[in-house]
Each structure stands twice: as C-alpha cells, then as structure tokens.
N, C-alpha and C positions, 0 to 999 in steps of 0.2 A: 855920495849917494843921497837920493834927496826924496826916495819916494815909499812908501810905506816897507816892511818889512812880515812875511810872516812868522810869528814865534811860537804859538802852540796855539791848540786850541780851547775853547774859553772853559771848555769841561773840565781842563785837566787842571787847574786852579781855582782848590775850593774857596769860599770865604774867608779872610781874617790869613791866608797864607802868600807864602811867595818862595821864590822858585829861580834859580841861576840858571842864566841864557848865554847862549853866543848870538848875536844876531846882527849881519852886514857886520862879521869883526869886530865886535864889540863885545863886553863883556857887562848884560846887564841883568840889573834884579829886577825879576816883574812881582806886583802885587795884585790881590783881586782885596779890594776893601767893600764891602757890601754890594758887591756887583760892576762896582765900578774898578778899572784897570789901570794901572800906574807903572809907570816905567823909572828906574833912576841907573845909575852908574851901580856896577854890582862892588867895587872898591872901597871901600872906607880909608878916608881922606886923612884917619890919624895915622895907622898902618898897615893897610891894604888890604884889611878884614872881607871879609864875602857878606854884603850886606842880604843878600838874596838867601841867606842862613840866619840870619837876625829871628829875632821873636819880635813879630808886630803884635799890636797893640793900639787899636783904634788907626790912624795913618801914620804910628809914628813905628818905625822900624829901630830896633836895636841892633847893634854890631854885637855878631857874638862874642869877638875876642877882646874888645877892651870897654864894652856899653856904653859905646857914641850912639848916638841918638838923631835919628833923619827923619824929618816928614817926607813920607811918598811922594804928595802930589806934588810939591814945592822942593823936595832938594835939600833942604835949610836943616843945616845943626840945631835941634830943640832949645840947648842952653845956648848959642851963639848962632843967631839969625846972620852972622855975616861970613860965616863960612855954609858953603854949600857943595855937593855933589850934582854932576851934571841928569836933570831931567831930561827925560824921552820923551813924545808925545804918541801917544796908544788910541787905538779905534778897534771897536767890535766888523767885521766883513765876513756874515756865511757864517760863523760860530767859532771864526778864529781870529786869536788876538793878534793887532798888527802893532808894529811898535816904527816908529822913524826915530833912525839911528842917525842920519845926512843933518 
C-alpha cells in the first residue's frame, strides 16, 4: 500500500493529544502537536505498550506501561536515539487526517 490512508478527521484530535488507529492494517498512534499531525507505530518497542495512550508532552509521547519515551515526529527513544519506532508520514485533505502506512 503505498498511497495515503484516511484516519479520522482533523477535529476529532484536540491539541497536546493522541488517539490509537487501525489504518491499511496497521496499528498506529496519531498525534496532533500544536496543529500539526504525527503518525508513529502505536507498539512500544520495550513491551508492546499502546503508545497512542501515552501522556504527551511537547512531541515526546510517554508509554503508559513502562515510561519509554518517543518523539512523534522522528520515532526515536528520548534516552537512546538509536532505538526507534517506525514513523508514518501524515497530510491534512478536506479536514481529514491522512496517514501513509505503505
């Protein structure tokens, strides 16, 4: 799958929050961080936490279950930039957020 995806629309994620999707079979977390939209893998890579239930905090998302720590826009563990969860690439169309899962 290689071409955008719709996921919800842009209303329905306020600022500062985010929200667990399926989208093209995937399981992902979206963000809206001061208007702008962020996609990542909804899994947390220590023990397959629901990062899309995280408490963000500027870009950086919390796992609720064990407080790993992911920047949105990049993917990247806070304390170890060399682990990463995989990013999505998100676009506003008509007032719905799209996400590419492909």
């Amino acid at each position: 799958m290689s071409d955008f995806v719709k996921a919800l629309p842009a209303a329905d994620l306020p600022p500062g929050k985010g929200v667990e999707l399926s989208v093209g079979g995937k399981a992902v977390a979206l963000f809206n961080i001061e208007g702008s939209f962020y996609a990542i893998s909804n899994t947390c890579m220590h023990r397959g936490g629901p990062l899309g239930q995280g408490f963000v905090e500027g870009r950086t998302v919390t796992c609720p279950w064990h407080s790993w720590m992911f920047d949105v826009a990049t993917g990247q563990n806070v304390v170890n930039g060399d682990l990463k969860v995989p990013c999505y690439e998100t676009r506003l169309e008509d007032g719905q957020v799209l996400v590419k899962v492909g």
